[in-house]
MDTraj code that builds the backbone (N, CA, C; nanometers):
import mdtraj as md
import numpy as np

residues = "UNK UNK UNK UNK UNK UNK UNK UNK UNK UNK UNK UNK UNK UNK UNK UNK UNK UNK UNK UNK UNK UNK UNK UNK UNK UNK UNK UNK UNK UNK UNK UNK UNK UNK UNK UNK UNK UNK UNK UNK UNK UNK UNK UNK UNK UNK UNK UNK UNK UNK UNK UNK UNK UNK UNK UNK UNK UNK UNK UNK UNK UNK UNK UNK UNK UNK UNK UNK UNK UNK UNK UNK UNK UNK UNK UNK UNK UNK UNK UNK UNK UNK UNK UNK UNK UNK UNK UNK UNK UNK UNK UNK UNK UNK UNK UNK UNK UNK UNK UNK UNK UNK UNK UNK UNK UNK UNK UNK UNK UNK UNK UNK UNK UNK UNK UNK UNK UNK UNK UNK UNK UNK UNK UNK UNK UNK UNK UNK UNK UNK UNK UNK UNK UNK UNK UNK UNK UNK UNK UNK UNK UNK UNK UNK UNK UNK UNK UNK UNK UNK".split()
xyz = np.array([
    [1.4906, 3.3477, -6.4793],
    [1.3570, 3.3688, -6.5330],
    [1.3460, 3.5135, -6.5795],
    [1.3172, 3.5329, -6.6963],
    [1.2738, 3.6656, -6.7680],
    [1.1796, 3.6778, -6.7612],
    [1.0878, 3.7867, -6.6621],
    [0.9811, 3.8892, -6.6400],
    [1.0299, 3.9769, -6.6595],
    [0.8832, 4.0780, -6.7492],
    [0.9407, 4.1896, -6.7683],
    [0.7980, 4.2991, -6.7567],
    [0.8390, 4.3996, -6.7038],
    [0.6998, 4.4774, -6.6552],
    [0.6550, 4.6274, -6.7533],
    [0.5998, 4.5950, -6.8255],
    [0.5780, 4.7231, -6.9527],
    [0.4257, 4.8043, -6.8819],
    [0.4287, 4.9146, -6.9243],
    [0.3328, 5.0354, -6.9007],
    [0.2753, 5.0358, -7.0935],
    [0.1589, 5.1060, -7.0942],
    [0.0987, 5.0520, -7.1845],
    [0.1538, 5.1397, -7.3469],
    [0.2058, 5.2651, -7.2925],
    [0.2868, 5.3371, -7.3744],
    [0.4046, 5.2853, -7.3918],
    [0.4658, 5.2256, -7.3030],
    [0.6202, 5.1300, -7.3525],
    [0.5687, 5.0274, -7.4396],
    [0.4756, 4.9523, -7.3950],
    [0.4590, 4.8177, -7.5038],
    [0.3929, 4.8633, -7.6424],
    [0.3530, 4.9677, -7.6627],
    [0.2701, 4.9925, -7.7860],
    [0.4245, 5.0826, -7.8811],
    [0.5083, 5.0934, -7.8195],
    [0.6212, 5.1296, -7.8860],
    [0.6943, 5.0157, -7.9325],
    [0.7029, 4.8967, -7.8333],
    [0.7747, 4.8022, -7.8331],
    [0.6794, 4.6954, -7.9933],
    [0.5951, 4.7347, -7.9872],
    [0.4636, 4.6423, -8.1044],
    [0.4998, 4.6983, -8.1884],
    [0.5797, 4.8267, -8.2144],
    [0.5889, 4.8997, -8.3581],
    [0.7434, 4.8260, -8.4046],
    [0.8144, 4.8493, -8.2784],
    [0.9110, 4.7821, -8.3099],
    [0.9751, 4.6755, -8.3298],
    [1.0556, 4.5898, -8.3650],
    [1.0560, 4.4259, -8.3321],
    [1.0244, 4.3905, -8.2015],
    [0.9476, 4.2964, -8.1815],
    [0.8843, 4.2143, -8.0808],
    [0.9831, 4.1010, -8.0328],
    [1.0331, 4.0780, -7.9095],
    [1.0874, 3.9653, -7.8867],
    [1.0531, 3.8400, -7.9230],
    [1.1059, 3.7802, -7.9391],
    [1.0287, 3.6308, -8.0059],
    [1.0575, 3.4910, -7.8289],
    [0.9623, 3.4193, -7.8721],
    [0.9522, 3.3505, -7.7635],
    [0.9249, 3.4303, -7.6217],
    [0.8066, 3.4889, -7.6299],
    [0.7035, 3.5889, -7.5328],
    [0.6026, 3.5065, -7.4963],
    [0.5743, 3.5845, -7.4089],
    [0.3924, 3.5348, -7.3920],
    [0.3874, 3.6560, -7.3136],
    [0.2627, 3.7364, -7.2979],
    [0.2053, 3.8882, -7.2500],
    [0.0996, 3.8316, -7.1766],
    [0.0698, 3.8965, -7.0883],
    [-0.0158, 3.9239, -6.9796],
    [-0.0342, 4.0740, -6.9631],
    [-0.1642, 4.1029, -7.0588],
    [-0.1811, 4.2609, -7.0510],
    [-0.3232, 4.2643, -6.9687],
    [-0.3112, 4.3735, -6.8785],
    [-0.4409, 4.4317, -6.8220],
    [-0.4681, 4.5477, -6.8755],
    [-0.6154, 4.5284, -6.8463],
    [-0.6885, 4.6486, -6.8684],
    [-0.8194, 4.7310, -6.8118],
    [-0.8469, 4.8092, -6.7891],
    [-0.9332, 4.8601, -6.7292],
    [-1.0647, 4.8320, -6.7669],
    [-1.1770, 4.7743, -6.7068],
    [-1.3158, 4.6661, -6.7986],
    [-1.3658, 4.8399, -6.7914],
    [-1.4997, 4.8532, -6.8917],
    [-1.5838, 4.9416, -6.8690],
    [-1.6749, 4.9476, -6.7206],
    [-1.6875, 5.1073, -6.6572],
    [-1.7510, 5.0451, -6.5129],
    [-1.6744, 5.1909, -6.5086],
    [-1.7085, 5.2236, -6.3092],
    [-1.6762, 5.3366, -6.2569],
    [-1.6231, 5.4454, -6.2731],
    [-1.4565, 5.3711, -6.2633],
    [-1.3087, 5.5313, -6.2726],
    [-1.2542, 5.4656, -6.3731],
    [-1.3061, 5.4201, -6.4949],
    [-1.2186, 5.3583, -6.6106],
    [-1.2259, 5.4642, -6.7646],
    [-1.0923, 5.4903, -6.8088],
    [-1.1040, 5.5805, -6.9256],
    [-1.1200, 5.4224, -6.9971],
    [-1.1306, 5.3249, -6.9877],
    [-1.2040, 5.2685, -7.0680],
    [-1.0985, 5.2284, -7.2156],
    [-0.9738, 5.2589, -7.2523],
    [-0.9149, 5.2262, -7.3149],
    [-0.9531, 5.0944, -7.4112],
    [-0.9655, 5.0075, -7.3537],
    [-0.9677, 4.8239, -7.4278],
    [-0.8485, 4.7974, -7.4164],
    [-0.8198, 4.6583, -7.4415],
    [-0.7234, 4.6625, -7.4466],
    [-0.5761, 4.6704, -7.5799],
    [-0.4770, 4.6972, -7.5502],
    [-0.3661, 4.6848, -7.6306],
    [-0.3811, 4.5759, -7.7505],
    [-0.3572, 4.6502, -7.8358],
    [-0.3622, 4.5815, -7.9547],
    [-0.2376, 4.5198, -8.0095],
    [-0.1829, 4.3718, -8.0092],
    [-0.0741, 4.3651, -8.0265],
    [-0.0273, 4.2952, -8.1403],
    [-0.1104, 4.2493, -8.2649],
    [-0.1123, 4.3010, -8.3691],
    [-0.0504, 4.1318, -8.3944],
    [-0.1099, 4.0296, -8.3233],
    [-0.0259, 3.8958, -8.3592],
    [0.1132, 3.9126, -8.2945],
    [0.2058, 3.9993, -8.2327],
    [0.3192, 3.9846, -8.2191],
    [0.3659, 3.8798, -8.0757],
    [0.3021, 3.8315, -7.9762],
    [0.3806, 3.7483, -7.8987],
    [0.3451, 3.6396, -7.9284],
    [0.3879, 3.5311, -7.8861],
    [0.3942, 3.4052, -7.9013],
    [0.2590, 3.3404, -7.8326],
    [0.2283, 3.4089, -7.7269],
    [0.1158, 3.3252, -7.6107],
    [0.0649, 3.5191, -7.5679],
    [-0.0868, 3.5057, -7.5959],
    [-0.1060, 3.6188, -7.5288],
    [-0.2736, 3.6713, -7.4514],
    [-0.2727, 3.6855, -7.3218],
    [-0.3486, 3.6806, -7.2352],
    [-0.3908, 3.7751, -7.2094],
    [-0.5079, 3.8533, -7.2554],
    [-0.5797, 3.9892, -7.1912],
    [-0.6761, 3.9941, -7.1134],
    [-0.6756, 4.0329, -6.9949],
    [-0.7368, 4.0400, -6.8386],
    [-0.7787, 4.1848, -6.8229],
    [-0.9474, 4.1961, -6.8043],
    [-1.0046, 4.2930, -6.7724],
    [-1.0040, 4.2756, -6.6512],
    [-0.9693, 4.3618, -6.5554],
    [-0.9681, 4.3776, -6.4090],
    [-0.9393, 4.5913, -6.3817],
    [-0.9670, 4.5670, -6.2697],
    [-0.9867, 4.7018, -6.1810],
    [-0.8889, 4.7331, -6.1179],
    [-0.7996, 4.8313, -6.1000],
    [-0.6731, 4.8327, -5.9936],
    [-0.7481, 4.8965, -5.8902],
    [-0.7830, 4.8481, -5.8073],
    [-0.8521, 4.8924, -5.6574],
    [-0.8027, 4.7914, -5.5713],
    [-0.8503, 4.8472, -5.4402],
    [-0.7876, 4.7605, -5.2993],
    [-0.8794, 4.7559, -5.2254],
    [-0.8722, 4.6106, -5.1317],
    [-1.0095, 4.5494, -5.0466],
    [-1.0966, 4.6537, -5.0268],
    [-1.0493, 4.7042, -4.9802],
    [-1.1433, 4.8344, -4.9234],
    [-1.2515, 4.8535, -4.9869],
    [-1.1989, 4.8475, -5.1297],
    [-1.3596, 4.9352, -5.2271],
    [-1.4348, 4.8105, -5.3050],
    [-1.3271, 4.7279, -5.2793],
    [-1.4790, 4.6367, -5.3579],
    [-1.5708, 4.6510, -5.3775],
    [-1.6297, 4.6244, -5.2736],
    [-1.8130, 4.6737, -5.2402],
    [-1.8410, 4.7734, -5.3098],
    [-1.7652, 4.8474, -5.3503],
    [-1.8246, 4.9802, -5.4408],
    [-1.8363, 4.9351, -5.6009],
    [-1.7842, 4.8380, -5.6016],
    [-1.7565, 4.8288, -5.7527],
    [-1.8199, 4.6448, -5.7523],
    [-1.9502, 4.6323, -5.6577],
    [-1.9950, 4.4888, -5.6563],
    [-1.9232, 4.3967, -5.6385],
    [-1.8201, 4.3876, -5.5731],
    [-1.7389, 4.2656, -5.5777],
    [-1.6554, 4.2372, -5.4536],
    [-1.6162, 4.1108, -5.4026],
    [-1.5729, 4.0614, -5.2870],
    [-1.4505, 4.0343, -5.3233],
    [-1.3709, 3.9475, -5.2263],
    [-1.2143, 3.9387, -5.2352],
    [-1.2520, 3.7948, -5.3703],
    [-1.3301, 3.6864, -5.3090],
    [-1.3744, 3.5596, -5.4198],
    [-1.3903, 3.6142, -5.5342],
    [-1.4632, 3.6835, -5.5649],
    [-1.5034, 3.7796, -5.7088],
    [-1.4379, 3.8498, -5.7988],
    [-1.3554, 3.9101, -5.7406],
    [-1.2571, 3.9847, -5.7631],
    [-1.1101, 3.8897, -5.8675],
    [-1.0722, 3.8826, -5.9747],
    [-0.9822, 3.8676, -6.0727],
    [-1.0575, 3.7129, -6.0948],
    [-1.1579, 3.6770, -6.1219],
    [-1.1846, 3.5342, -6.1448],
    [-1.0649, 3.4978, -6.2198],
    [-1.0216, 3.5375, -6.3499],
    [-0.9194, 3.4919, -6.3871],
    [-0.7906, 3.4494, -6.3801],
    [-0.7629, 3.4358, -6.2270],
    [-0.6746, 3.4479, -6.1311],
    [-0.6163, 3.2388, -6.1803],
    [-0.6815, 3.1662, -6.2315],
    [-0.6867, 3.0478, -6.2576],
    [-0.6093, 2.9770, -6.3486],
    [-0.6719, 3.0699, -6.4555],
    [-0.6604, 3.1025, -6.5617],
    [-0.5117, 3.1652, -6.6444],
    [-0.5300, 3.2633, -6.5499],
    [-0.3791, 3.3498, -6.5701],
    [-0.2413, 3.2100, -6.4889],
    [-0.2452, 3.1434, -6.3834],
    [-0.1800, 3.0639, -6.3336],
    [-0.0887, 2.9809, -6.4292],
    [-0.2157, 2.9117, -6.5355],
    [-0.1990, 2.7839, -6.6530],
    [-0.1559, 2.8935, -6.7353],
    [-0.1396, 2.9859, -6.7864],
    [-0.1227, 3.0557, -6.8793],
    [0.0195, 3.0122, -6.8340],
    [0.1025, 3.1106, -6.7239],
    [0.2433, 3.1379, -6.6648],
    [0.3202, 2.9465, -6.6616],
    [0.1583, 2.8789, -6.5780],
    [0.2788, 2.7409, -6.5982],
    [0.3339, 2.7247, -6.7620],
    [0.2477, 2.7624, -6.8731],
    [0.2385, 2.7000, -6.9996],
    [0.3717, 2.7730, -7.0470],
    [0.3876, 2.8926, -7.0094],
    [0.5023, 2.9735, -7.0777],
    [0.6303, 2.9797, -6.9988],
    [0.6069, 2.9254, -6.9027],
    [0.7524, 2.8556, -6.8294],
    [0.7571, 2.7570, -6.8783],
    [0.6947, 2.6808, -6.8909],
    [0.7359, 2.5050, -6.9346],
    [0.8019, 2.5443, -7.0979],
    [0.7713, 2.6410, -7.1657],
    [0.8571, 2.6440, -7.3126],
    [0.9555, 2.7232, -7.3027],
    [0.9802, 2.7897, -7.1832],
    [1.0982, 2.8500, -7.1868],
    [1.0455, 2.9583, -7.2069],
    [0.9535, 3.0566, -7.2268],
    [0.9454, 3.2246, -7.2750],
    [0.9658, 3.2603, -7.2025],
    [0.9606, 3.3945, -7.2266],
    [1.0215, 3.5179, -7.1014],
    [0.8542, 3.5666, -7.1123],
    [0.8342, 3.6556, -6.9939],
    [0.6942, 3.6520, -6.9525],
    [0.6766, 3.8366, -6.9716],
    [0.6126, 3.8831, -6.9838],
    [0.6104, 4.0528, -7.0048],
    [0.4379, 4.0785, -6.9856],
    [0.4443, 4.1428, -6.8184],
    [0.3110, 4.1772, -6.7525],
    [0.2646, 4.3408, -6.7860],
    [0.1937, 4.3468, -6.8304],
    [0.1599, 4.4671, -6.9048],
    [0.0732, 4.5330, -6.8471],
    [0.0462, 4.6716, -6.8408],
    [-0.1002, 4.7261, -6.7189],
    [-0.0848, 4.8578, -6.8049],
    [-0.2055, 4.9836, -6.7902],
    [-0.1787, 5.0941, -6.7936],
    [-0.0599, 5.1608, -6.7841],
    [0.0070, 5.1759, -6.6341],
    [0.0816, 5.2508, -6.6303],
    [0.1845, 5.1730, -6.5993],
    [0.1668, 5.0565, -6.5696],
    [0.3609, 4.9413, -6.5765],
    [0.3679, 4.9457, -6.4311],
    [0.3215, 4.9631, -6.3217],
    [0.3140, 5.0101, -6.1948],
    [0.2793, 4.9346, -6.0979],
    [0.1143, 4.8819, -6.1162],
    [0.0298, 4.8172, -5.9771],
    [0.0233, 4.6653, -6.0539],
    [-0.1108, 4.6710, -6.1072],
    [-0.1592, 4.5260, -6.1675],
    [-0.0386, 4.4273, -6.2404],
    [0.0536, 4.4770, -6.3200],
    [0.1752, 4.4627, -6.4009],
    [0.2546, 4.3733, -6.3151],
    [0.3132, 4.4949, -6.2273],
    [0.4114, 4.4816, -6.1054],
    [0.3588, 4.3559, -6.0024],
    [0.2137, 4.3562, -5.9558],
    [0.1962, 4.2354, -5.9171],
    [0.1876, 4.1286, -5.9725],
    [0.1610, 4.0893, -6.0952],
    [0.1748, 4.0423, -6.1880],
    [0.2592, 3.9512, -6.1695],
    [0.3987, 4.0106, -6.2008],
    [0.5377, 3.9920, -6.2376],
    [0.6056, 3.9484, -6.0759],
    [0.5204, 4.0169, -5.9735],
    [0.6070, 3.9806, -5.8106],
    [0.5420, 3.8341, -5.7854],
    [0.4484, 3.8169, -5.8231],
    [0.3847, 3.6950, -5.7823],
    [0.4425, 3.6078, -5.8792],
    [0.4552, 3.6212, -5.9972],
    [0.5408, 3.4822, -6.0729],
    [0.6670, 3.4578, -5.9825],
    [0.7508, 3.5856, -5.9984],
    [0.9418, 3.5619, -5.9527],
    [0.9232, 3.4994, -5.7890],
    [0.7547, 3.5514, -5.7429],
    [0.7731, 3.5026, -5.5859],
    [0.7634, 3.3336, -5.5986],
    [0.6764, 3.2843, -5.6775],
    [0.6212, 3.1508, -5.6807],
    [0.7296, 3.0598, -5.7559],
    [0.8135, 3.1029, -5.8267],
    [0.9380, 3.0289, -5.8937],
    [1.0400, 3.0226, -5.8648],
    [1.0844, 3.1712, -5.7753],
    [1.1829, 3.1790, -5.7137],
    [1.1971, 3.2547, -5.6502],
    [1.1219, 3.2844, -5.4937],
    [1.1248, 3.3544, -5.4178],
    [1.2079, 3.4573, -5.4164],
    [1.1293, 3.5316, -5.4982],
    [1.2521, 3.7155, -5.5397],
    [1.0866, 3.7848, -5.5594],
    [0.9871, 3.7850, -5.5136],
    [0.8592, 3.8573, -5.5656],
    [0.8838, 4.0244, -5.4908],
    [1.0007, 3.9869, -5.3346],
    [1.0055, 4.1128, -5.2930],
    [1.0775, 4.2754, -5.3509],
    [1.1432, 4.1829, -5.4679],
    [1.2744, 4.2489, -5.5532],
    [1.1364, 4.3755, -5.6147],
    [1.0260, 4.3361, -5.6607],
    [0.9191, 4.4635, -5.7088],
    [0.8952, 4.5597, -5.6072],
    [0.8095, 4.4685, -5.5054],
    [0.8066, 4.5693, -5.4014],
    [0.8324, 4.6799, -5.3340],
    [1.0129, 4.6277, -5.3264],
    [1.1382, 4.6920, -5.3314],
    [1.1612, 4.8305, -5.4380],
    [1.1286, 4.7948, -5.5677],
    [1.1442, 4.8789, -5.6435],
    [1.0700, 5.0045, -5.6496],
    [1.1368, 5.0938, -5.6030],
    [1.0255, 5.2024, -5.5439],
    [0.9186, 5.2821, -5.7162],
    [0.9844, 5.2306, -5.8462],
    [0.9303, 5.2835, -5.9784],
    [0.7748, 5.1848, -5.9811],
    [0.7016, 5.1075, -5.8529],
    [0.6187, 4.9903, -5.9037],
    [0.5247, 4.9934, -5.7183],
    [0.3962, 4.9878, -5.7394],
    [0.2875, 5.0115, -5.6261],
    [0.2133, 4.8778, -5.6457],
    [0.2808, 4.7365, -5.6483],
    [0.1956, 4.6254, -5.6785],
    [0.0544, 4.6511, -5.5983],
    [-0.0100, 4.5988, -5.6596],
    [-0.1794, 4.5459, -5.6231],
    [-0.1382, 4.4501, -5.5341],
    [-0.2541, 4.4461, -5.4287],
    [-0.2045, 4.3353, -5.3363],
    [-0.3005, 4.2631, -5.3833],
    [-0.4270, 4.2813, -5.4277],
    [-0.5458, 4.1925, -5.4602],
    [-0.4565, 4.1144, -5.5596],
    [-0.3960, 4.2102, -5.6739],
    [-0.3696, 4.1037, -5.7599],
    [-0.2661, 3.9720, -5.7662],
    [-0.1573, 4.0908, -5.6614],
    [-0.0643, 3.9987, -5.6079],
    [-0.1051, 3.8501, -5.5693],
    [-0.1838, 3.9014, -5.4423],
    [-0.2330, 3.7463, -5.3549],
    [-0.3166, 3.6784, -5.4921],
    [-0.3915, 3.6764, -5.5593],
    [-0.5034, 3.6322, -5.6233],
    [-0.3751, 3.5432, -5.6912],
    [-0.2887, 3.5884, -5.7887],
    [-0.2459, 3.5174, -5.8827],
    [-0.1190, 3.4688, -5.8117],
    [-0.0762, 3.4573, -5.7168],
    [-0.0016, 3.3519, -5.6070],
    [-0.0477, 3.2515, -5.5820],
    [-0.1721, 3.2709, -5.5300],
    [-0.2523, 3.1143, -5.4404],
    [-0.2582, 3.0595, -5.5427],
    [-0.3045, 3.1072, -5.6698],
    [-0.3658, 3.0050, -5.8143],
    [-0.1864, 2.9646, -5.8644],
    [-0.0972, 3.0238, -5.8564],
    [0.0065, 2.9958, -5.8821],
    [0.0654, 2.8221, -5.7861],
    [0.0539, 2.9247, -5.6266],
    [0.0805, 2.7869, -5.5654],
    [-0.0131, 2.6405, -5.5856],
    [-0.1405, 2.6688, -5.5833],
    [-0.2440, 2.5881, -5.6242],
    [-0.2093, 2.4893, -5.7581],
    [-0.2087, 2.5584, -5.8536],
    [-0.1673, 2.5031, -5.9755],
    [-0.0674, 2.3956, -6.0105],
    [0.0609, 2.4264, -5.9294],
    [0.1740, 2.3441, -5.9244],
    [0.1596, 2.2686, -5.8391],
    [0.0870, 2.2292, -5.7088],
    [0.0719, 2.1434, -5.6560],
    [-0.0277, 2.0804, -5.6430],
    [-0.1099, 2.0674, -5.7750],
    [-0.2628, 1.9616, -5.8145],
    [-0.1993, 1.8690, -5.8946],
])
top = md.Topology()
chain = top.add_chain()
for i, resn in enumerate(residues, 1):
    res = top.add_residue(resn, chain, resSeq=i)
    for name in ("N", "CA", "C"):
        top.add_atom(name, md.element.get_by_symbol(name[0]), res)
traj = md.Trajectory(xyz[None], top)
């Protein structure tokens, strides 16, 4: 399985340049609200095949409450993003989780697919260049495990 974990300055290089073909992206981005420079998201100009942009927050349980929101509340799109990953495994693409800095949201991203397909999600973890989100981690696991077994 090809996951691949881009920072938002690698993929906006990678958009100038030829684009892999048979992709699908999963880019985050920071929604407007608190500690957000507010960017939007990546503009990718038609180039992947399947492509999914998720406003979410890189924060941890802890602060929810600061930013209105509970563990339930927190990535609704967690569902969403699941059917996306079954849809682009079932054609064969290679998957490329995209975040600000290629690091937290990305990295969990990408640990929770390789964990749910083929128990290797610890191989990120591991990688000391990547600080997965655990919110996002767990969120898009359960909808992962969920998904495949409805």
């Amino acid at each position: 399985m090809d996951v691949q974990i881009y920072s938002r300055k690698e993929i906006e290089k990678r958009i100038q340049a030829e684009f892999p073909p048979h992709t699908a992206v999963i880019s985050f981005y920071d929604p407007p609200g608190i500690r957000s420079d507010n960017q939007g998201p990546v503009d990718y100009k038609g180039k992947p095949d399947m492509l999914l942009q998720v406003a979410v927050f890189d924060i941890d349980k802890e602060i929810l409450p600061d930013y209105g929101l509970t563990y339930d509340t927190y990535l609704p799109e967690a569902d969403h993003i699941a059917a996306f990953v079954k849809e682009a495994v079932n054609k064969g693409d290679a998957i490329i989780c995209q975040c600000n800095y290629g690091q937290s949201r990305s990295a969990a991203c990408a640990a929770a697919i390789l964990e749910h397909y083929e128990k290797r999600g610890i191989d990120i973890f591991r990688d000391y260049r990547y600080y997965p989100n655990q919110l996002v981690f767990n969120k898009i696991y359960d909808a992962l495990e969920i998904i495949t077994t409805s």
